[in-house]
NUSEVEX-329599 format. One record per residue: x, y, z of N, C-alpha, C in turn; residue number from 1. Coordinates in steps of 0.1 Angstrom, whole numbers. Example, Ala and Ser with C-alpha at 12.3 -4.5 7.8 and 13.67 -1.06 7.14 Angstrom:
REM residues 2
n_xx  n_yy  n_zz  ca_xx  ca_yy  ca_zz  c_xx  c_yy  c_zz  pos
132  -57  78  123  -45  78  132  -33  78  1
128  -22  71  137  -11  71  129  0  79  2
REM end
This chain:
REM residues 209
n_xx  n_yy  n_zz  ca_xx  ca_yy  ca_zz  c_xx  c_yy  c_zz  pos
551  -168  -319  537  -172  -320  529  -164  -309  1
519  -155  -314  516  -152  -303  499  -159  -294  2
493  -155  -284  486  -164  -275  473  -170  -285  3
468  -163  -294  459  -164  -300  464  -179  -314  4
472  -176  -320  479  -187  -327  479  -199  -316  5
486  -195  -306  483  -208  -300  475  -214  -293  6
468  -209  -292  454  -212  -286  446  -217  -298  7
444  -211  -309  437  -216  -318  443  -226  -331  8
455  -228  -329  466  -240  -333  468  -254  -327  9
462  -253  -316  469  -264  -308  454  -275  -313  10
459  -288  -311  450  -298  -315  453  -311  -311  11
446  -321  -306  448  -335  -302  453  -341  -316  12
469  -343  -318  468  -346  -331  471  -364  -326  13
467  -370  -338  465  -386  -341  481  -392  -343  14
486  -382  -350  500  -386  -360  513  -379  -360  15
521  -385  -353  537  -377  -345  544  -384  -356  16
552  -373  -357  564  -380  -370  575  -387  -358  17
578  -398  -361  584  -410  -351  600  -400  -358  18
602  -398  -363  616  -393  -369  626  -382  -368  19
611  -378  -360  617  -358  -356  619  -357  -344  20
628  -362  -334  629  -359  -324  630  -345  -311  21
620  -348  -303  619  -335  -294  633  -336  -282  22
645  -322  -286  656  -324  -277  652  -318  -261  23
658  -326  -251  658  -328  -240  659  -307  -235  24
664  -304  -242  661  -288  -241  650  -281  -243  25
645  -283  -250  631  -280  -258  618  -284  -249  26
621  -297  -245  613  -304  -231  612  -297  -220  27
628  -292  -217  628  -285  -207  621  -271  -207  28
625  -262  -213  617  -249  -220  602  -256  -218  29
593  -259  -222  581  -263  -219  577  -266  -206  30
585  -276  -200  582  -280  -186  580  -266  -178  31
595  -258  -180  593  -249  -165  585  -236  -173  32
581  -235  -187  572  -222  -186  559  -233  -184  33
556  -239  -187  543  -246  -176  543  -247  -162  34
554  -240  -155  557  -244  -142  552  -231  -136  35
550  -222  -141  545  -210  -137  532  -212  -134  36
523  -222  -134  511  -224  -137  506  -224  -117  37
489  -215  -114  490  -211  -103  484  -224  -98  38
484  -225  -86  476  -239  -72  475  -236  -65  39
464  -245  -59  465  -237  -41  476  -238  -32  40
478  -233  -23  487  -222  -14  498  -228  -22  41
502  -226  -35  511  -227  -44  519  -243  -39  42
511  -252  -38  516  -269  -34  520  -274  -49  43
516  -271  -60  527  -279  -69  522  -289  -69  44
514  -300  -66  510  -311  -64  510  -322  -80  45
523  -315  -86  521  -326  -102  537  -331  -100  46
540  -341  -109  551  -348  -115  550  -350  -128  47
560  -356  -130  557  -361  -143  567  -375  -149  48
564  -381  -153  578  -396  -162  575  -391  -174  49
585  -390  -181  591  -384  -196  596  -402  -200  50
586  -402  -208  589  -415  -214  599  -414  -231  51
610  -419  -234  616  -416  -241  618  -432  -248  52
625  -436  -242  624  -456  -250  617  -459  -253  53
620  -467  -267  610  -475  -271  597  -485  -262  54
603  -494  -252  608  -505  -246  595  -497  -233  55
595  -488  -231  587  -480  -221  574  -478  -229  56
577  -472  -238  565  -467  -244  557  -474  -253  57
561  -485  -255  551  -498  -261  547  -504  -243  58
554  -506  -233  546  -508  -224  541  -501  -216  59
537  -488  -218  529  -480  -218  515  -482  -227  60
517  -483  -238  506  -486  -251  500  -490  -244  61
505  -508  -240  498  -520  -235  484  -514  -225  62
486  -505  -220  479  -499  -208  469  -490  -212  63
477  -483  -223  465  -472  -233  457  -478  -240  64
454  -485  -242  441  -494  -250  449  -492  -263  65
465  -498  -266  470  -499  -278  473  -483  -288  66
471  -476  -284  471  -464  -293  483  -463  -295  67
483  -464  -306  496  -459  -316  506  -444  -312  68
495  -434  -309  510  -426  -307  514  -423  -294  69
508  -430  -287  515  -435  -270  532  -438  -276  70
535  -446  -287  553  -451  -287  552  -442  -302  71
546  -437  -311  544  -430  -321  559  -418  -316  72
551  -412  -307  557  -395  -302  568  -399  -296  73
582  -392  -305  593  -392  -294  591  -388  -282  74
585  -386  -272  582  -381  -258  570  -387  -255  75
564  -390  -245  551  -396  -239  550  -393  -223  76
544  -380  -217  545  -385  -203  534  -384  -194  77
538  -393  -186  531  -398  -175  526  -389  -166  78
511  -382  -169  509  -366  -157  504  -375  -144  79
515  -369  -130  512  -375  -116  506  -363  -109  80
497  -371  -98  490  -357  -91  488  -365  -79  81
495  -357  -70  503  -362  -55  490  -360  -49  82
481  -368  -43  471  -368  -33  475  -364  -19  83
486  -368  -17  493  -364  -5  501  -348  -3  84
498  -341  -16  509  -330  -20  505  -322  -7  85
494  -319  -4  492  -310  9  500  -313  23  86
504  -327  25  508  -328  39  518  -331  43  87
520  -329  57  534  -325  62  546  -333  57  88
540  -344  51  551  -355  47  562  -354  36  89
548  -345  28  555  -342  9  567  -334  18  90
577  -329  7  589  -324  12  589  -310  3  91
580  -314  -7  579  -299  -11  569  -288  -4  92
564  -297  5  553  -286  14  562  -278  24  93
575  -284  26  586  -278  39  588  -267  25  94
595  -272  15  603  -261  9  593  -250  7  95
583  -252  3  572  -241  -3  571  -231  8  96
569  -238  23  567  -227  38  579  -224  36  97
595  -224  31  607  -218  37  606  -208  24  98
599  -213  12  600  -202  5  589  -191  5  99
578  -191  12  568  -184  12  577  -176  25  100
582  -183  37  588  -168  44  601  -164  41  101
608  -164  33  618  -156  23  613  -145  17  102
600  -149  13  593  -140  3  587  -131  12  103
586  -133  27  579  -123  36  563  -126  34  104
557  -137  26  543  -139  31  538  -150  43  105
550  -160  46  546  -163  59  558  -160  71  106
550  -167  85  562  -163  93  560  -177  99  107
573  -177  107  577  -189  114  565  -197  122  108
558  -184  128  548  -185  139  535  -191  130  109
537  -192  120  524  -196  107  525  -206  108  110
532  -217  110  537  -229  106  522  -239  107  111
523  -239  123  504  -246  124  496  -243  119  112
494  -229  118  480  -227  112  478  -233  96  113
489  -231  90  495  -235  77  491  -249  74  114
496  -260  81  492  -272  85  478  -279  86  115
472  -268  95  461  -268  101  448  -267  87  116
452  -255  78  448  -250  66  449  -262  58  117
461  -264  58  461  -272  43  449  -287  47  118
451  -294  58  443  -305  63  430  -302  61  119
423  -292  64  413  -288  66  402  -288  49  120
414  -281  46  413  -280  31  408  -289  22  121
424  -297  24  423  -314  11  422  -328  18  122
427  -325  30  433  -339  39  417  -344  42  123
407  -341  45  390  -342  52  385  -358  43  124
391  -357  35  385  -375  27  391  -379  14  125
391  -392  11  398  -398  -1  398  -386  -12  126
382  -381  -12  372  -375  -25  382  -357  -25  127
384  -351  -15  385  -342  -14  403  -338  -19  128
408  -352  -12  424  -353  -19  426  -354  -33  129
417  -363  -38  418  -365  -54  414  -352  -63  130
405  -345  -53  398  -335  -58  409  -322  -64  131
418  -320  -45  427  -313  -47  440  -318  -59  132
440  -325  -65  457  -329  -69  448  -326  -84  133
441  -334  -87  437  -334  -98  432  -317  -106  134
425  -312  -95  420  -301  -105  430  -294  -105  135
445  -293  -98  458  -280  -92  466  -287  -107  136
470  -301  -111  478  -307  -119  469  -307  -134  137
455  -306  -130  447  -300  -145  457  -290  -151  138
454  -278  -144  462  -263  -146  474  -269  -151  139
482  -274  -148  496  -276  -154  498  -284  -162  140
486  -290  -166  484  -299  -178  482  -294  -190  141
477  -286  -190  470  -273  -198  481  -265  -206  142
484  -262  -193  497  -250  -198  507  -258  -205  143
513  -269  -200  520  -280  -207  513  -278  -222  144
501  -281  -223  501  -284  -240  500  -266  -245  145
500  -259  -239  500  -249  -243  513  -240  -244  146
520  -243  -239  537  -240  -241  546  -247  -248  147
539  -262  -251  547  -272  -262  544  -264  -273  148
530  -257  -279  524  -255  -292  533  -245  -291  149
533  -233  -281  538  -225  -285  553  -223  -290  150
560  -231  -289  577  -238  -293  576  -246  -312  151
565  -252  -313  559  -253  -324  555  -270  -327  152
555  -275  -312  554  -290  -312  534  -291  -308  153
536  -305  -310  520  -307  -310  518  -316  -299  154
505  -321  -294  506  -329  -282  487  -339  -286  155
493  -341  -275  475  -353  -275  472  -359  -261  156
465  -353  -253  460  -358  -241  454  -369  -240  157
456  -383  -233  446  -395  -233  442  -395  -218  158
429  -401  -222  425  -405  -206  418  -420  -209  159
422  -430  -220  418  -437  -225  426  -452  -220  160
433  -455  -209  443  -460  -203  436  -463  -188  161
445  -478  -180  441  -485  -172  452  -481  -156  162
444  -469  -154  456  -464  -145  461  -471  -132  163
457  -485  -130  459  -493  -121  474  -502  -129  164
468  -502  -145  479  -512  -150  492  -503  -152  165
487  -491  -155  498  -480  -151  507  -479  -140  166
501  -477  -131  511  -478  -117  518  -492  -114  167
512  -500  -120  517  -514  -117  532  -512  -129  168
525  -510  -139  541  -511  -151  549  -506  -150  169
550  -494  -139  560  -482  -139  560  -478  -119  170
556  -489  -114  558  -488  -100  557  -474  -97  171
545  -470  -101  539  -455  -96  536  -456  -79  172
539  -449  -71  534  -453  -52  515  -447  -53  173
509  -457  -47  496  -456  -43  490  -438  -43  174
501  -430  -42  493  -415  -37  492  -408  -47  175
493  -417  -58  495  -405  -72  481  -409  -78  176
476  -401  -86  465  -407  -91  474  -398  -107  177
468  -406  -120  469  -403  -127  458  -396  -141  178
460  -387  -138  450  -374  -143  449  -377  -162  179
458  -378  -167  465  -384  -180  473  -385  -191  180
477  -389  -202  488  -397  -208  492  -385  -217  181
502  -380  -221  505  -367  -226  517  -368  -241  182
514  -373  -251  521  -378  -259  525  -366  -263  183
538  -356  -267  547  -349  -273  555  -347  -286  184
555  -339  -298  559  -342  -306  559  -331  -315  185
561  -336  -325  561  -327  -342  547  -335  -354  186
542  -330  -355  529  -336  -364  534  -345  -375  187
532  -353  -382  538  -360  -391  526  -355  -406  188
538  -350  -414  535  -340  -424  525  -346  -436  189
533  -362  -428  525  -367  -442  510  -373  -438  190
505  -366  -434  486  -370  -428  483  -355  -430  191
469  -359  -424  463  -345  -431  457  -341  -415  192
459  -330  -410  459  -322  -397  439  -317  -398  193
436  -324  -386  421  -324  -389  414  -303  -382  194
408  -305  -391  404  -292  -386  398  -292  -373  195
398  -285  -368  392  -276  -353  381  -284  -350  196
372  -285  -340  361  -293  -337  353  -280  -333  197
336  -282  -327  331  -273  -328  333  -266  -313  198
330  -257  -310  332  -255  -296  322  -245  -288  199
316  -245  -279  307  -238  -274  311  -224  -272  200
299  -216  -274  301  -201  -278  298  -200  -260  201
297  -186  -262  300  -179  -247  281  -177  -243  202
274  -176  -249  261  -177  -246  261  -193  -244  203
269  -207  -251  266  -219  -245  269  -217  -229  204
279  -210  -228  289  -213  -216  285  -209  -206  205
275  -198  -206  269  -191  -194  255  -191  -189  206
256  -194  -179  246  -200  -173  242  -194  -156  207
224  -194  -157  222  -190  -142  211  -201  -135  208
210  -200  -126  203  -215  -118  191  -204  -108  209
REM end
């Protein structure tokens, strides 16, 4: 399939065939070509829970305002976006500096400024942390539904869920905020696949102030 097929195929579908299961291979293939996806000073700042049980994913529903293919879609996951991903604490911020000087773009002697950068950056207020995780784990959210289509599966973004009752049902830690609910799957053949919605042309899109 190539970019244009998938770009212009992909759709919030309503209706996952409960019967067609997405294998843990196929998940994976998606995950890491979405993993390519860029961020700042390359922090990574997403997770994710791969909801698979029944038993999960009806108490997940409970939290999505009941929507059916929250436990509908063999897969359902939970997009996390580390508010903390910038600081010294995350552990992927050590690994990212040992792998950025491997790669010869930083050096040892960077290490504070590095630090100093990233605080400066996202660390300055609540607003500016959420700001960071959220818009860096957008990008990988994206790509996610855009790398599922392109394997030949369908997806459905919600942001229609109580992300307090979320963290509480799934002992999510305080620093994650949750961006939203990412149900996975194969379209169920027997519904009728809604056409395209309308979408703003490139004269909507541009604009001067």
């Amino acid at each position: 399939m190539d970019f244009f097929d998938v770009i212009s195929s992909r759709r919030a579908v309503n209706h996952f065939d409960s019967h067609r299961d997405v294998p843990d291979a196929l998940l994976r293939q998606v995950v890491e070509m979405a993993a390519s996806t860029p961020s700042s000073f390359n922090l990574q700042p997403w997770s994710l829970m791969v909801l698979r049980e029944k038993e999960e994913k009806l108490r997940l529903q409970k939290e999505a305002m009941g929507q059916a293919k929250v436990s509908e879609a063999p897969v359902t996951l939970i997009v996390l976006a580390d508010t903390r991903g910038w600081a010294d604490e995350c552990p992927f911020v050590e690994r990212n500096f040992s792998e950025m000087m491997k790669a010869g773009a930083m050096k040892e002697s960077q290490r504070g400024w590095f630090s100093k950068a990233r605080t400066n950056l996202y660390g300055t207020s609540d607003a500016s942390q959420v700001a960071f995780a959220t818009k860096n784990t957008g990008f990988f959210a994206m790509a996610l539904m855009l790398s599922a289509r392109s394997v030949g599966l369908h997806t459905h973004p919600m942001d229609g869920f109580s992300m307090e009752g979320v963290k509480k049902a799934f002992h999510i830690p305080d620093h994650y905020w949750i961006p939203l609910l990412l149900s996975v799957g194969y379209f169920n053949d027997e519904k009728e696949l809604a056409e395209p919605k309308w979408r703003k042309t490139y004269d909507d899109i541009v604009v001067r102030f």
